[in-house]
N, C-alpha and C positions, 0 to 999 in steps of 0.2 A: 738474137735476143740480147737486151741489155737492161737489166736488171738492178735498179739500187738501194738493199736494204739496210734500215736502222733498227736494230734491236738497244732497246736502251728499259734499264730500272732501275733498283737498288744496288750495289752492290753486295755481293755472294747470293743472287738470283739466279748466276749466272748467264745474264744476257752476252759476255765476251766467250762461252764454251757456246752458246746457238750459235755465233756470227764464224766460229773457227769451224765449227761442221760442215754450215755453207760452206765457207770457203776451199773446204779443205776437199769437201764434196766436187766444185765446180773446178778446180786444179785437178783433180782424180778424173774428173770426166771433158779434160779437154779447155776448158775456156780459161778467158782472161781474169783474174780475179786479182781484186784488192782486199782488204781489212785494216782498219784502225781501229783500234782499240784506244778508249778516254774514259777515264775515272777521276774521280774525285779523291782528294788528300788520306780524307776516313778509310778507303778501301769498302770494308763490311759495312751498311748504314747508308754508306755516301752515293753520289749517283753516279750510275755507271754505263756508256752505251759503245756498241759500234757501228762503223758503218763497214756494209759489203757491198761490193760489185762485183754481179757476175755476168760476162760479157761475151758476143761472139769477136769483136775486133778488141785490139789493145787500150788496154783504159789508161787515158787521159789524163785524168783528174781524180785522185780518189777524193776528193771533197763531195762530197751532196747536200744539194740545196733543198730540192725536192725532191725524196723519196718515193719510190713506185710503190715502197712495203714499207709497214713500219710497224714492228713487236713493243708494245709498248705492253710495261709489266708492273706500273706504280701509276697513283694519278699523276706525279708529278712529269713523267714523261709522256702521260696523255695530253699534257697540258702544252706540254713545249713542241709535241713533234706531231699534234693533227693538223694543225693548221699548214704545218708544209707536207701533207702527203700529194702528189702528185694530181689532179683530176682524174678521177679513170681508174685510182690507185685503190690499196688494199690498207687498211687499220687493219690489226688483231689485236683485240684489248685483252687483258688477263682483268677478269670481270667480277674476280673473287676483292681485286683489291684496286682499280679504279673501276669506279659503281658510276659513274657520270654516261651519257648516252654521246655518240659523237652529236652535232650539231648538223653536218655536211652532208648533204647530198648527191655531190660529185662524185665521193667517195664509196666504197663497197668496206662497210664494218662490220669486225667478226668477233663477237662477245663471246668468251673461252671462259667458264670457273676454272681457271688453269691449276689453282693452289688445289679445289676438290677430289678434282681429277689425278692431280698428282699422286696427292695422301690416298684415295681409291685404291694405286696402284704402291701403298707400301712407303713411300718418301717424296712429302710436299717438295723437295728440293728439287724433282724433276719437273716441276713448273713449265719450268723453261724448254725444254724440251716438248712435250705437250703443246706449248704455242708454239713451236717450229714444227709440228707435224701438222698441227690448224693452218700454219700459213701454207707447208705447202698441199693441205689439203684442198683447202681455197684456189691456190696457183702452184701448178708442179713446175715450180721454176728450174728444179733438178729431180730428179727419179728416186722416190723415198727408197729402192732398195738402194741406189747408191750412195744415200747417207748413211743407212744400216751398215754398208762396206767401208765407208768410211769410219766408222764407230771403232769396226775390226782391226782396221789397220793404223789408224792415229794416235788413239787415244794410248796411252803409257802400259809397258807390262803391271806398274804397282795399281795402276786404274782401272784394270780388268776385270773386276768386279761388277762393277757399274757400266758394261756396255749391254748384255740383257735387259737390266732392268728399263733402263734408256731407249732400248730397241722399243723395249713393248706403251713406253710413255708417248711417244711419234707416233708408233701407228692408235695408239687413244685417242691422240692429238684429229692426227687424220679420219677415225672414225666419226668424233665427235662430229667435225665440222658437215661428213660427208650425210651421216643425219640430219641434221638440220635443214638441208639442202631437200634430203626428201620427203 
């Protein structure tokens, strides 16, 4: 498996807390992994994305050109990262707040009301999370219970709050997509 995803939005969307559970997920389960994390100056407002790679041999390069996945959570990073998803690849749009259709064909595109779904479950903030349970409901690029273990063990004792509520945003995430499908 080699795997290169771009979660990219706003910042405080949290697209750099999805790209560290991947990561953090696919080091917990054995493979090669990268993350960068890129923001903009503003922080809150400004744009914010990373990339992940999760690999079965040693990665190379953590730059990506073309994305196999790519979370995009505002129009403006539907605007800048469809056109490099890979052929063959996966878009998940957060479809509450870019409303635009992809254009591509090559592509497999997954419209999420991420922000609906979120606020459904108690706090739009877990958006983000929501569309990482749609991506890997789409493609189990890792084993959703082993980001739930991941949640367990990463995330800070003063953040322990918020791994429940989180848990149950993923598998919404995951439900959502896995309806649509039938």
């Amino acid at each position: 498996m080699h795997e290169e995803v771009i979660v990219a939005g706003f910042g405080g969307q949290g697209a750099l807390f999805a790209g560290q559970l991947l990561t953090y997920t696919g080091l917990d389960e054995g493979f090669h992994v990268s993350w960068i994390p890129s923001y903009g100056p503003e922080m809150r407002g400004g744009t914010a994305h990373c990339t992940v790679i999760v690999s079965d041999d040693p990665v190379g390069s953590p730059i990506i050109r073309e994305p196999t996945v790519c979370i995009v959570m505002n129009p403006p990073s539907m605007d800048k990262y469809e056109p490099l998803v890979r052929p063959g690849g996966i878009l998940v749009i957060n479809s509450t707040l870019a409303r635009q259709k992809s254009e591509r064909s090559d592509i497999s595109a997954v419209y999420v009301p991420a922000n609906e779904l979120a606020a459904e479950l108690g706090n739009v903030k877990m958006a983000n999370v929501v569309l990482l349970g749609a991506m890997l409901g789409t493609r189990e690029i890792l084993p959703i219970d082993s980001v739930k273990r991941t949640m367990d063990e990463h995330i800070p004792e003063r953040r322990k709050h918020i791994i429940e509520p989180n848990k149950r945003a993923l598998d919404r995430g995951v439900q959502f997509v896995r309806d649509q499908e039938g």
